[in-house]
N, C-alpha and C positions, 0 to 999 in steps of 0.2 A: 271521049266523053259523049255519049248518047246523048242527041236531040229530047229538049223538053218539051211537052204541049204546053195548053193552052190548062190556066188552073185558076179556078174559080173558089170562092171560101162559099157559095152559096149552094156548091152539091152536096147534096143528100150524105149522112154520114161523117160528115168532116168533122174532126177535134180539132180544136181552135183555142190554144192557150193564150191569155193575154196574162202577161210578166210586165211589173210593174215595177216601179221604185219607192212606192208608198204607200200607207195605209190608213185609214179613215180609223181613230176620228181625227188625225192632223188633216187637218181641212188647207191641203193644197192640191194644184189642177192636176199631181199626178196619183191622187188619191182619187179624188172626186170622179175625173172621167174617165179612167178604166175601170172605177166599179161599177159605174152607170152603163157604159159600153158592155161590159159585159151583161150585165142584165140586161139593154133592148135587145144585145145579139140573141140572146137565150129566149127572150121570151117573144121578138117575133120569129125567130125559127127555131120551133122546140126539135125540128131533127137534127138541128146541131148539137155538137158534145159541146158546149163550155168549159173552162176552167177558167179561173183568176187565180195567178198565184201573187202571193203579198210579200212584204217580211216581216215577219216575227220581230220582236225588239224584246230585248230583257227588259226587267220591270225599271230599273236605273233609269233606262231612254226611255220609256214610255212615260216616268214623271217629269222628265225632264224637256220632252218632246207634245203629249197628250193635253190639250185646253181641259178648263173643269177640273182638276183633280184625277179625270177618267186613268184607269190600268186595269189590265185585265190578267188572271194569274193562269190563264190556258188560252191556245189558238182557239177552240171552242168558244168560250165566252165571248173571247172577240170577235168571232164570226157570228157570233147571234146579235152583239152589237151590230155591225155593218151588213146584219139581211136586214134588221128592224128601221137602219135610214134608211136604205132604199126600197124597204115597201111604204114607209114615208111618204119620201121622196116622188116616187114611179107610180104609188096605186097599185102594184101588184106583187106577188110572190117571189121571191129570187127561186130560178130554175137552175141557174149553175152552179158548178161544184168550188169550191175553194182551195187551194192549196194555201202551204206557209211555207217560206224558206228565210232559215236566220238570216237578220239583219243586225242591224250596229249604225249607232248613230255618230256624226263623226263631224264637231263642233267645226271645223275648221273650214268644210265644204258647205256645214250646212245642211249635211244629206242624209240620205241613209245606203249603203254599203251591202252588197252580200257578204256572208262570210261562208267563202266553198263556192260550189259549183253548181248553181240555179240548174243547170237542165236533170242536175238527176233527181228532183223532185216532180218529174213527169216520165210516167213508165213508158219504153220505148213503145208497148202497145199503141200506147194514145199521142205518141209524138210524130202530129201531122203538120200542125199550122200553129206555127206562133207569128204572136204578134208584140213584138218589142216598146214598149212605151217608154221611150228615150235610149235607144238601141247604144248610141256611146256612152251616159252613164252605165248602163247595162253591166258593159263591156270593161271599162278602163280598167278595171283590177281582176278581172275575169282569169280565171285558173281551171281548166279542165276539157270539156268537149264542147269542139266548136262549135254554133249552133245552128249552121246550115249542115254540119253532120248529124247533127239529133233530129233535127226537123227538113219535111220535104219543102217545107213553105214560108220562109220567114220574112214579115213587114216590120221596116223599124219605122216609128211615127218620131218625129226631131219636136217636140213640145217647146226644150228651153236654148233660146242663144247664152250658148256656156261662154262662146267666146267673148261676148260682152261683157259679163259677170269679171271672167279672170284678166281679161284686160283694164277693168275698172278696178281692180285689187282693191287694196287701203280698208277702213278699218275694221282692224284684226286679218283680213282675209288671206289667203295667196294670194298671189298673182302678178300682172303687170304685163305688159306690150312682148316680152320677148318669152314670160310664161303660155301667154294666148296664141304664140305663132306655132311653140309645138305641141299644145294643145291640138290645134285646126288640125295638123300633120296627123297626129294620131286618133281622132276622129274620123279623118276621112279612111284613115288605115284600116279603123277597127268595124267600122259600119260597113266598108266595103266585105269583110272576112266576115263579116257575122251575120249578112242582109243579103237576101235575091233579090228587095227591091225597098222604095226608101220613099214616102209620103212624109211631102214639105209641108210643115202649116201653112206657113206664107213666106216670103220672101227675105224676112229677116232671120232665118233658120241657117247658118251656114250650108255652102255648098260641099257636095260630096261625090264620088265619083262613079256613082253607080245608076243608073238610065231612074230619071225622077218621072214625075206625072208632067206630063205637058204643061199642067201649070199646078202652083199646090194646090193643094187641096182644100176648098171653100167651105169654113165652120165646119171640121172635123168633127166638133163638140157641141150637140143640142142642150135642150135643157128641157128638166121635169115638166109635166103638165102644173103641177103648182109653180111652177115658175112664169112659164108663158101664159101670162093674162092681161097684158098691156091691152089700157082702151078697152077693155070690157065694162058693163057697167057696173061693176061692184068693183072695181079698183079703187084704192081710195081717194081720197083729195089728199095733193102734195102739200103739207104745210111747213115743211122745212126744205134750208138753202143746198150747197151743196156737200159732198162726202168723200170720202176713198176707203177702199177696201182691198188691202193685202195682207201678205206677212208682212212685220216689220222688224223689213231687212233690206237696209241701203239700196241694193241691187234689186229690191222689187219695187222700185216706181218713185219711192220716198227722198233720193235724192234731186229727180229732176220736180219731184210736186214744191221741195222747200225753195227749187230755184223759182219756180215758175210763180210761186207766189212772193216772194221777196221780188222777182220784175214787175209784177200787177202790183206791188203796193209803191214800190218808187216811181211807177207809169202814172199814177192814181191821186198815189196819196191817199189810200185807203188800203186797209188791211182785209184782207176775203177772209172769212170764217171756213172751216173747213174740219169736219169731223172724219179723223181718221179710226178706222178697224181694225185689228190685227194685235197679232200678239210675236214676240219674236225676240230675238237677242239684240237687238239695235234700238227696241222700243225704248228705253231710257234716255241714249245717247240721240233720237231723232227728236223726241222732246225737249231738250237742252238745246238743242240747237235751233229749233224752232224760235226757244224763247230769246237764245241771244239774238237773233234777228226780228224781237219783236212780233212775228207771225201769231194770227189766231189759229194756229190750230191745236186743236183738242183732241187728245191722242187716248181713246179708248180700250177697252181690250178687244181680242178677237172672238167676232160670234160669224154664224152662218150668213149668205146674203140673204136668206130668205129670210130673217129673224124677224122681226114685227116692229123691231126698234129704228129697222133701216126703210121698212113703206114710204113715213114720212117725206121723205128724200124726192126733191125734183131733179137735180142734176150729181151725177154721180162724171169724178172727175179723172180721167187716169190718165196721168201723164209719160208713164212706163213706155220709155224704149228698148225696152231691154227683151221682152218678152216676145214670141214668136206668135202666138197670138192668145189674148187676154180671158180667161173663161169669163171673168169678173165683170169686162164687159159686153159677153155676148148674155148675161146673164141682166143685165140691169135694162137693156133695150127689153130683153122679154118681159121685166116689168113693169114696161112703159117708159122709163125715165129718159131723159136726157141725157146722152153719151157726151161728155166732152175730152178730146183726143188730138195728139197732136198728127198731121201729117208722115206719113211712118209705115214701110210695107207690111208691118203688123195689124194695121188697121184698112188696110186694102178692102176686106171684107166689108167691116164694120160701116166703112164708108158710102154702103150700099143701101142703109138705111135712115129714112127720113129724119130720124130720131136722133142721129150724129151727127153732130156739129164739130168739124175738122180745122182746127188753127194751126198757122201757118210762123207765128213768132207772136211776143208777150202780148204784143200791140192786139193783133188779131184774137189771141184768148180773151182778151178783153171784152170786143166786140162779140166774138161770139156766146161769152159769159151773160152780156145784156141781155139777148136773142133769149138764153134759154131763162135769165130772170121773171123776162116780160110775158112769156105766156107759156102752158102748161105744152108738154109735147103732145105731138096727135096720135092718134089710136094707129097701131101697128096695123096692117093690112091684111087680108088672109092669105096672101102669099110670104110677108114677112112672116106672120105665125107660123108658116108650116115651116119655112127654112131655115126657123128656132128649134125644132123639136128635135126631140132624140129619134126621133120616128124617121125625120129626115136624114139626119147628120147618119145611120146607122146603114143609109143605102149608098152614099156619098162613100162613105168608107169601106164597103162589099165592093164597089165598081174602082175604086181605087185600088185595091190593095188584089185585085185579082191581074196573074202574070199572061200575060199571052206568048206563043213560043221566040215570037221575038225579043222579045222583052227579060229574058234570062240573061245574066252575066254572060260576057263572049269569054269562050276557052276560054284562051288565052288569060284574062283577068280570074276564072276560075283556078286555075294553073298557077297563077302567081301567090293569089291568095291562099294556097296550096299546099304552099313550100316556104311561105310567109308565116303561116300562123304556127306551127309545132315550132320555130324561133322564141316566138311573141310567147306561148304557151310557158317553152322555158324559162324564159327571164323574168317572167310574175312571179312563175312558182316561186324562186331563188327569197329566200325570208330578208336578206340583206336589201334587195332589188326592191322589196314592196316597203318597205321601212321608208328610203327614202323618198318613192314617189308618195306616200301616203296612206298607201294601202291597208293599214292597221299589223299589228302584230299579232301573228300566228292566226291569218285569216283566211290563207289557201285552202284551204280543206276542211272538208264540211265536220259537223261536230256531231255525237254521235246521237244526239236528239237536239230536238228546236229547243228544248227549255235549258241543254247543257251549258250554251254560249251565255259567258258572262261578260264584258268590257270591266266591270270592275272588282274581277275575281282575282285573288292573287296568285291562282298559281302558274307555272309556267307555262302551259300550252293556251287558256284565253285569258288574259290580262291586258288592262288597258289597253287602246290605242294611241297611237304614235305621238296623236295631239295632246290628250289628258295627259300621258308622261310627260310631256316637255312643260306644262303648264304647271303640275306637279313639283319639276326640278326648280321651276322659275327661272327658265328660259322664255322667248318669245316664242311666240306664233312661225313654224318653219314657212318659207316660204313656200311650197311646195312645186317641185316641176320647174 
């Protein structure tokens, strides 16, 4: 095996696919900042090639998935949707190109799924540099060409600790302690086989066994110039208490926010008000249980953070440990507001600014609650401003995700992974093998156009997945894995 140099994504000529797991308008972070990512890459280096490829969703998951009523009945439409946020968003023209590869929404993970084999929607012409945004979901049902053989350059970024999620299992979900251990195993399997190198958000990112950044990588994810205006003086006056904004879904923040306020009201003896955002499959079930525990919170639908309903807001609160690091709140300190967060290598960053207020147990939320009751936060500085922007966060991740010749997998590990993945390859394929890890039925193989794939078409080659069947039959939820 030939010696590798030194490979930078900032020479002249590079194609740079950034592959995704989501798409806008589902307003989650792996929607949000790989199409923003792509737009700064594109528009401060117009000699790069861009692409974003998304997934496609049939119209079924798009109502069932899409805030608003929004569906689109062509990859076109949608893609004029999502250049129109982000000249929004950004102030300027999207320069890159867009691909689509079918997707499938898949109730039970929560997620969305390929269905077939993502790299052949990029011609080997242009298959220089990808970039993986959450390289093991990518991966875990993945069926065809490896993708350090399609690609000379491939960065996986670890957005979400899965292994929190699955070991937290319970309601409805998979999971559980002995699901999350071979979880981690096959993560670090498949990132290794599928990644020449691997940027950590932060520390709460599972480990994985392939040479990381010396240390993660500090606010991967900037924010739009409408975003970062904290402390300016047309920001407005804060006249409301405090907030949260996720999906609402257990595993995004909402089970430790009910704890954390059910200890502040028994510490107290007062109930904290608390407007939550988000829209999601748990939203019913987290308001019931809010109310049998007495709690104020007020459980809204999901809009943007930039919306005009959320300005008001002086302390935005997130109590989410789960997340590897929070866009939510690198997004509200650009607003100015008051971060309040619990102690947490996810917050490592976060903790770097004046505007975060970091407790340490119920007691300490408390106190630090007062702090931000009693006065307005201070005006962000203009070095916080710039280490907000996407301007920033888009050099941070050039100087990351470029390999130097040492920094390539050793043989030996390339070798393994070698003779490893044509195994791995077969046993997805196998339609019996992906049934039961979850894979969906009849999901190996791509379909013979994006608008083909149906999830609730009857007939034998795309019909239902695995989930909607068994809910169908009136069986439970499988556990999966």
């Amino acid at each position: 095996m030939p010696k590798r140099g030194r490979s930078d994504l900032r020479d002249l000529g590079r194609h740079i696919a950034i592959v995704t797991t989501a798409s806008l308008p589902w307003r989650t972070g792996t929607a949000v900042n790989p199409t923003l990512r792509a737009a700064y890459l594109a528009h401060l280096y117009p000699k790069l090639e861009v692409t974003l490829l998304l997934p496609w969703l049939a119209l079924s998951d798009q109502r069932h998935l899409f805030p608003d009523g929004l569906e689109f009945a062509s990859p076109d439409v949608q893609e004029a949707w999502v250049r129109a946020w982000v000249r929004e968003r950004a102030g300027f023209d999207v320069a890159f190109k867009t691909t689509w590869y079918p997707g499938r929404y898949d109730n039970a993970f929560r997620s969305i799924f390929a269905v077939g084999d993502v790299t052949q929607y990029v011609p080997d012409s242009e298959a220089d540099v990808a970039i993986l945004e959450e390289p093991e979901h990518l991966t875990w049902f993945h069926h065809g060409r490896r993708m350090t053989d399609k690609f000379n350059h491939v960065v996986g970024i670890l957005h979400t600790n899965y292994i929190d999620y699955i070991r937290r299992g319970g309601h409805g979900q998979p999971g559980g302690p002995a699901a999350a251990r071979l979880v981690y195993a096959a993560n670090r399997k498949l990132v290794s086989v599928h990644c020449h190198k691997v940027i950590k958000l932060s520390d709460a990112g599972q480990r994985v066994r392939l040479r990381l950044l010396a240390a993660p990588a500090p606010a991967p994810h900037g924010q739009a110039p409408c975003a970062v205006g904290g402390g300016a003086p047309s920001a407005p006056a804060f006249t409301a208490g405090a907030y949260f904004i996720g999906k609402a879904l257990w595993g995004k923040g909402f089970t430790e926010l009910l704890a954390l306020l059910a200890a502040h009201k028994a510490a107290t003896g007062n109930s904290l008000r608390v407007d939550a955002y988000g829209a999601g499959e748990d939203a019913d079930d987290i308001k019931a249980k809010a109310a049998e525990r007495g709690l104020a919170l007020r459980m809204h639908g999901g809009v943007d953070h930039l919306d005009a309903r959320l300005r008001p807001f002086r302390v935005f609160i997130n109590p989410s440990t789960s997340d590897v690091v929070a866009t939510t709140s690198a997004e509200a300190l650009a607003m100015g507001k008051w971060l309040l967060c619990p102690v947490h290598p996810s917050n490592t960053f976060f903790a770097t600014f004046a505007n975060c207020l970091i407790y340490t147990s119920p007691a300490n939320f408390a106190a630090q609650l007062r702090v931000a009751e009693s006065a307005d936060p201070g005006p962000l500085s203009g070095d916080d401003r710039r280490r907000l922007t996407w301007e920033a966060a888009t050099e941070r991740l050039l100087d990351a995700a470029a390999i130097d010749g040492a920094e390539w997998p050793h043989p030996l590990a390339r070798l393994k992974d070698s003779l490893t993945w044509p195994l791995i390859n077969v046993a997805v394929g196998i339609e019996a093998v992906r049934r039961v890890v979850g894979a969906g039925r009849f999901t190996a193989h791509n379909p013979g156009s994006l608008l083909e794939y149906d999830p609730e078409a009857p007939g034998p080659r795309y019909s239902a997945n695995h989930v909607v069947r068994h809910l169908a039959l009136g069986y439970p939820e499988p556990r999966i894995l």
